[in-house]
KOLPA-468848 format. One line per 8 residues: number of its first residue (from 1); their letters; for each residue x, y, z of N, C-alpha, C. Coordinates in Angstrom, 3 decimals. Layout:
NUM	A	X:Y:Z:X:Y:Z:X:Y:Z; ...
//
This chain:
1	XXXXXXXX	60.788:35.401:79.470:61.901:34.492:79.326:62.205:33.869:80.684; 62.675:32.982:80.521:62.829:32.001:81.568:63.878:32.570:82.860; 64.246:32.206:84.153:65.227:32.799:84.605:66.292:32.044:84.560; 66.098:30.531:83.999:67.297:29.822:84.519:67.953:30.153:82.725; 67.571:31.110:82.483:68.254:30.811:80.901:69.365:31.806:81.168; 69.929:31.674:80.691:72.373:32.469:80.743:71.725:33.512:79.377; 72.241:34.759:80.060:72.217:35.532:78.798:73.814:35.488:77.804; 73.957:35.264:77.253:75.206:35.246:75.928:75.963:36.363:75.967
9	XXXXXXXX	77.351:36.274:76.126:78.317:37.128:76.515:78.072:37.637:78.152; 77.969:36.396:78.808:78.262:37.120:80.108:79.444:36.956:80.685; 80.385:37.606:81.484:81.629:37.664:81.811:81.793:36.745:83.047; 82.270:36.582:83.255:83.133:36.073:84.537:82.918:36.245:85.982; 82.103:35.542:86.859:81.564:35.385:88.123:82.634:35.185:89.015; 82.950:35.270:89.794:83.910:35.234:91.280:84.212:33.663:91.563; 83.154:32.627:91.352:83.777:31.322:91.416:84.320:30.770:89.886; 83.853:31.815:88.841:85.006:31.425:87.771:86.703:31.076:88.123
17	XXXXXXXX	86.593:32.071:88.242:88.166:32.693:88.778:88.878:32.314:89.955; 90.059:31.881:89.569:90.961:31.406:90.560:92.225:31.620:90.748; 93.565:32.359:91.713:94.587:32.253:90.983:95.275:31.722:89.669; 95.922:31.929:89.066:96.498:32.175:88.174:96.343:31.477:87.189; 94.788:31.511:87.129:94.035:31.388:85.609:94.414:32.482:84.862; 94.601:32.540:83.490:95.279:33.383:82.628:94.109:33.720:81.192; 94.020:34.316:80.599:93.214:34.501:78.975:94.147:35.982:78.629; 93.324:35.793:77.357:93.955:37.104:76.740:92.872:37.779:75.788
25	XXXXXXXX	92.520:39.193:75.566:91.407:39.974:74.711:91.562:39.502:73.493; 90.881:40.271:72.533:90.875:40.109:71.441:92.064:41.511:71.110; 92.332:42.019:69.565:93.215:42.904:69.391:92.621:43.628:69.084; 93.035:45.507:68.769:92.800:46.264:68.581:93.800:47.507:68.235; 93.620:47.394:66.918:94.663:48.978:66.209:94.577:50.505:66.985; 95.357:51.049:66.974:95.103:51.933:67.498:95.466:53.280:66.084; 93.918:53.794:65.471:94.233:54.257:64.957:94.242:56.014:64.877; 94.396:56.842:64.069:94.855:58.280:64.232:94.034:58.973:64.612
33	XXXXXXXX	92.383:58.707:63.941:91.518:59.313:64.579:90.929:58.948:66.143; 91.344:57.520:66.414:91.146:57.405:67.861:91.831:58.385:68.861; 93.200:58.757:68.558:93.913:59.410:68.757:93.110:60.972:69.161; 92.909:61.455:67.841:92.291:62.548:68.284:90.991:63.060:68.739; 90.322:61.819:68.595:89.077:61.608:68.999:89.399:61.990:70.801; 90.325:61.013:71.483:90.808:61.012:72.477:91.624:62.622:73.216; 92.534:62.800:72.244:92.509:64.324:72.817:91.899:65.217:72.920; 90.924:65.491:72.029:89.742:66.660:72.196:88.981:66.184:73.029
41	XXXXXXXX	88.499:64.798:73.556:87.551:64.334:74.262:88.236:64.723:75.742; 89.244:64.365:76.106:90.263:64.775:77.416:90.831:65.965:77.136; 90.845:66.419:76.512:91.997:67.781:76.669:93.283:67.621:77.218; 93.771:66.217:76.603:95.312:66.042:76.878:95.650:66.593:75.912; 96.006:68.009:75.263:96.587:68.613:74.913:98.105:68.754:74.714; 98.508:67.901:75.795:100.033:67.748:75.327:100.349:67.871:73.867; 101.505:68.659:73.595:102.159:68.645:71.528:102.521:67.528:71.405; 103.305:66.505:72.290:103.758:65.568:71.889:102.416:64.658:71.259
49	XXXXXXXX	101.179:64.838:71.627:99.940:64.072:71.373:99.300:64.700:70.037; 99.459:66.104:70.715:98.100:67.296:69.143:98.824:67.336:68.273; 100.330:67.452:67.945:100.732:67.885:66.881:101.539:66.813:65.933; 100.794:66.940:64.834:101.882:65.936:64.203:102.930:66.064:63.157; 103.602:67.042:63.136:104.718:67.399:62.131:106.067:67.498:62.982; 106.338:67.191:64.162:107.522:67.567:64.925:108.475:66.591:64.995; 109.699:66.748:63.652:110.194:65.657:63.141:111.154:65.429:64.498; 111.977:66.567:65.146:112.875:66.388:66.320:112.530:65.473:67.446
57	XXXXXXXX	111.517:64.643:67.296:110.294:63.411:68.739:111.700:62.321:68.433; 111.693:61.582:70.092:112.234:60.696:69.887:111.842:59.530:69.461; 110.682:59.269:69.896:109.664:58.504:69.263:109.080:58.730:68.379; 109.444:57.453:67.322:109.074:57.365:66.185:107.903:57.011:65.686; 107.116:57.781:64.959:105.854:57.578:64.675:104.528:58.790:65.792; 103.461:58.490:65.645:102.581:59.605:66.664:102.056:58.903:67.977; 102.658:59.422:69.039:102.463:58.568:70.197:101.434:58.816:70.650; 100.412:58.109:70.880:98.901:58.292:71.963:99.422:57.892:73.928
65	XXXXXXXX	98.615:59.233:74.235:98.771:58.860:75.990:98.582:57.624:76.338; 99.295:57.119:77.353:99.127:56.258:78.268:97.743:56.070:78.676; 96.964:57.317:78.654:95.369:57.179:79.692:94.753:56.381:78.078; 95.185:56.991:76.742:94.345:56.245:76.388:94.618:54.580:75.587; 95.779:54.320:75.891:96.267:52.671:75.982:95.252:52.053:77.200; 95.555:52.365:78.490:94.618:52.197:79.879:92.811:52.490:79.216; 92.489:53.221:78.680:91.048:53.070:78.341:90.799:51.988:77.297; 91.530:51.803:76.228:91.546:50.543:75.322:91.536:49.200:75.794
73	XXXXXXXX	92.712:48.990:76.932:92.686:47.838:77.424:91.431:47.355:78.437; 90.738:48.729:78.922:89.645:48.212:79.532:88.746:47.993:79.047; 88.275:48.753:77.518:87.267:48.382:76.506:87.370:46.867:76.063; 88.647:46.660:76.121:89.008:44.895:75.552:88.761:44.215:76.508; 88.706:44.303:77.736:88.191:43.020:78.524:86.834:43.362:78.925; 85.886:44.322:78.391:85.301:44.271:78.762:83.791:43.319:78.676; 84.373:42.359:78.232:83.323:41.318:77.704:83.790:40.396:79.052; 84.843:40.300:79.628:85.301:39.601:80.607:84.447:39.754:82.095
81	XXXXXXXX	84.111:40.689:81.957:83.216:40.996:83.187:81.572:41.397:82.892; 81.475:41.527:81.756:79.738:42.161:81.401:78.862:41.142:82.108; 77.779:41.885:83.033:76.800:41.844:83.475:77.071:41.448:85.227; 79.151:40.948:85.433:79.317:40.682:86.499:79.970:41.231:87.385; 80.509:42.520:86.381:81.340:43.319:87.420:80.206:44.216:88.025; 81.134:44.536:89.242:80.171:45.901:90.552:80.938:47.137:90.082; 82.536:46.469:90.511:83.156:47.658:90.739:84.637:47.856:90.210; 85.356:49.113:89.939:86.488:48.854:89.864:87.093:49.426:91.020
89	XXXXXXXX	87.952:48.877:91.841:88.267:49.502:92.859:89.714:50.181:93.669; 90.781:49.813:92.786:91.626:50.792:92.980:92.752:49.228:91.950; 93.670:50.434:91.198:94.945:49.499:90.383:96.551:50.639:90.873; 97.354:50.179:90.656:98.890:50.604:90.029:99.269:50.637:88.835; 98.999:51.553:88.006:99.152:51.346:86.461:100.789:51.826:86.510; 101.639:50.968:85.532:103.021:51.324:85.170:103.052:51.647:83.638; 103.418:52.706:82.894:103.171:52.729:81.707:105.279:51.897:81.115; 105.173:51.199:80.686:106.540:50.654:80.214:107.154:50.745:79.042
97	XXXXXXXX	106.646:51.767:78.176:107.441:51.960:76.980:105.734:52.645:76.052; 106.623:53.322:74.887:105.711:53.742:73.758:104.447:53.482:73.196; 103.467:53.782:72.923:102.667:52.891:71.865:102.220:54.091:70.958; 102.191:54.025:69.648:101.751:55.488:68.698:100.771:54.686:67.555; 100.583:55.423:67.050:98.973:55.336:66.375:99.644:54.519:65.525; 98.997:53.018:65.064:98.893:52.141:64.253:99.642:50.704:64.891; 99.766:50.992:65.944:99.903:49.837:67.212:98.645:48.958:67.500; 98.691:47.754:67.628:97.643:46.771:67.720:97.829:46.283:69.109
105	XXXXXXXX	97.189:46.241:70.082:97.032:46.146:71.341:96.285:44.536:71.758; 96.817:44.406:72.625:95.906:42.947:73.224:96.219:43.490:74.926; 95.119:42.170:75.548:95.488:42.534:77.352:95.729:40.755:77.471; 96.852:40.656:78.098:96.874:39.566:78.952:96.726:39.446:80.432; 96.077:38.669:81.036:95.450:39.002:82.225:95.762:37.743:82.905; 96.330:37.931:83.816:96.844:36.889:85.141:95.928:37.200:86.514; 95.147:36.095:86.759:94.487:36.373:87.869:95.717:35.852:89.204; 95.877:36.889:89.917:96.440:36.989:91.252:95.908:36.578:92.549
113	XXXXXXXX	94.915:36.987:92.972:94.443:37.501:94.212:92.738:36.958:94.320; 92.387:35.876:94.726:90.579:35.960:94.914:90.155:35.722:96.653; 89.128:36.573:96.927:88.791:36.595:98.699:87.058:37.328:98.202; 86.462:36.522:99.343:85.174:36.979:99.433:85.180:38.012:100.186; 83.972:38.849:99.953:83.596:40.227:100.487:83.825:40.084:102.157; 83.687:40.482:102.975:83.465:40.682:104.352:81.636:40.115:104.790; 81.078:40.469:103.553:79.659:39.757:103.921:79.638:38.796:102.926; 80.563:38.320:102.228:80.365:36.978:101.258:79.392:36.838:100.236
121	XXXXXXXX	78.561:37.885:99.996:77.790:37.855:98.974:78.203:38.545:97.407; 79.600:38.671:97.466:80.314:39.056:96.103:81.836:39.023:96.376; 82.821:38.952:95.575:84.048:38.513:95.423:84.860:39.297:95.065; 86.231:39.778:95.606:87.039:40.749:94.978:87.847:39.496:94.544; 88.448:40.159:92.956:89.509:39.933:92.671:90.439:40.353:91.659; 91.968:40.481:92.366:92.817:41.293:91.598:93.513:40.635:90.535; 94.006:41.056:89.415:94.308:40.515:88.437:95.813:41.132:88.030; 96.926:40.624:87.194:97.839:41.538:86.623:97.416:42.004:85.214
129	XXXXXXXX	97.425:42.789:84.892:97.373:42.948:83.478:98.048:43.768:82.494; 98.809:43.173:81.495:99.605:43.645:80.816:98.860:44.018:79.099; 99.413:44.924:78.988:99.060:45.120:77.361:100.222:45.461:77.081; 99.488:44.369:75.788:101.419:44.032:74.487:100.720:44.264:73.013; 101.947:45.141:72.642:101.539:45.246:71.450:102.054:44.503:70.151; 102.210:44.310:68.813:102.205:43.421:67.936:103.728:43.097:68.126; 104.388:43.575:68.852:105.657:42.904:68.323:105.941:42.572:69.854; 104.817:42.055:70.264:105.136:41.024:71.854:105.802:42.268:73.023
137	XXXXXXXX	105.963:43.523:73.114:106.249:44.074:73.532:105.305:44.179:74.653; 105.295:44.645:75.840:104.109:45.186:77.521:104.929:46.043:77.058; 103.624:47.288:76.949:103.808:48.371:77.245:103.115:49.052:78.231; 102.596:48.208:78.637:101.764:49.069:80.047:101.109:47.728:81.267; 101.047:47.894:82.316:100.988:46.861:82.863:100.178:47.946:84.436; 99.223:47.313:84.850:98.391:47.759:85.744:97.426:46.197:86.311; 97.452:46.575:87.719:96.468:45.761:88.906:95.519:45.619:89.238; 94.543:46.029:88.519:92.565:46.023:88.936:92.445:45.269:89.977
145	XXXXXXX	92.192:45.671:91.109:90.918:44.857:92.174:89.462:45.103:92.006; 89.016:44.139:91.647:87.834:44.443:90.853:86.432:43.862:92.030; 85.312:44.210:92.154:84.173:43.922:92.950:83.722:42.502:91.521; 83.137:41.478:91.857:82.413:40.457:90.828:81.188:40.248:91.970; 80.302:40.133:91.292:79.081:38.763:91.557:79.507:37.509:91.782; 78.848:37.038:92.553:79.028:35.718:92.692:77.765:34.734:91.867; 77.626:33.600:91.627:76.954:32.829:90.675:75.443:32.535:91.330
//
């Protein structure tokens, strides 16, 4: 195959991106067995997570961790960067309220921050990113500085 040919679904190169260019993922339910798929896989064991009969919760409905809202939202952009990200290299995640199993998730993503490497042959750049769930709510909001390719 040729080299000048673009492979299909490739993400986002370093001169894509510019301050406060904006997109948003596609959605994603969050459902019960993800849930526990997720706790036995981590051993977040927390009751508020393993158990589900504990009518006294203040939160209503079965709440999934924060780590795994933060792993969802990175599965969802991850078409945003395929084949161009290096690296992930350090965020501030804020978790801002609830999300429990049968929550539909999106990431909106505000690019912040773009600077070339120190040797200029690849591009950091930091982004805001919020995930909201169906009723327009951020419930979690974190900073990726991310390593990209350049074109």
């Amino acid at each position: 195959m040729s080299d000048n040919v673009h492979p299909i679904g490739r993400g986002f190169c370093y001169e894509d991106l510019k301050a406060g260019f904006r997109f948003r993922t596609h959605r994603r339910t969050i459902a019960e067995a993800d849930l526990a798929n997720f706790v036995n896989l981590t051993w977040l064991t927390e009751e508020l997570f393993a158990v589900g009969d504990d009518a006294s919760r203040a939160i209503k409905g079965r709440a999934v961790p924060g780590a795994l809202v933060y792993s969802f939202a990175e599965g969802l952009l991850l078409p945003s960067m395929q084949d161009t990200g290096l690296a992930f290299l350090n965020a501030n995640l804020d978790v801002k309220g609830p999300t429990v199993v049968g929550d539909t998730i999106h990431v909106e993503v505000e690019v912040t921050e773009c600077r070339l490497t120190s040797k200029g042959d690849r591009g950091l750049v930091r982004s805001l990113n919020k995930v909201v769930n169906q009723r327009g709510e951020t419930v979690l909001e974190y900073n990726p500085l991310r390593m990209l390719k350049r074109k």
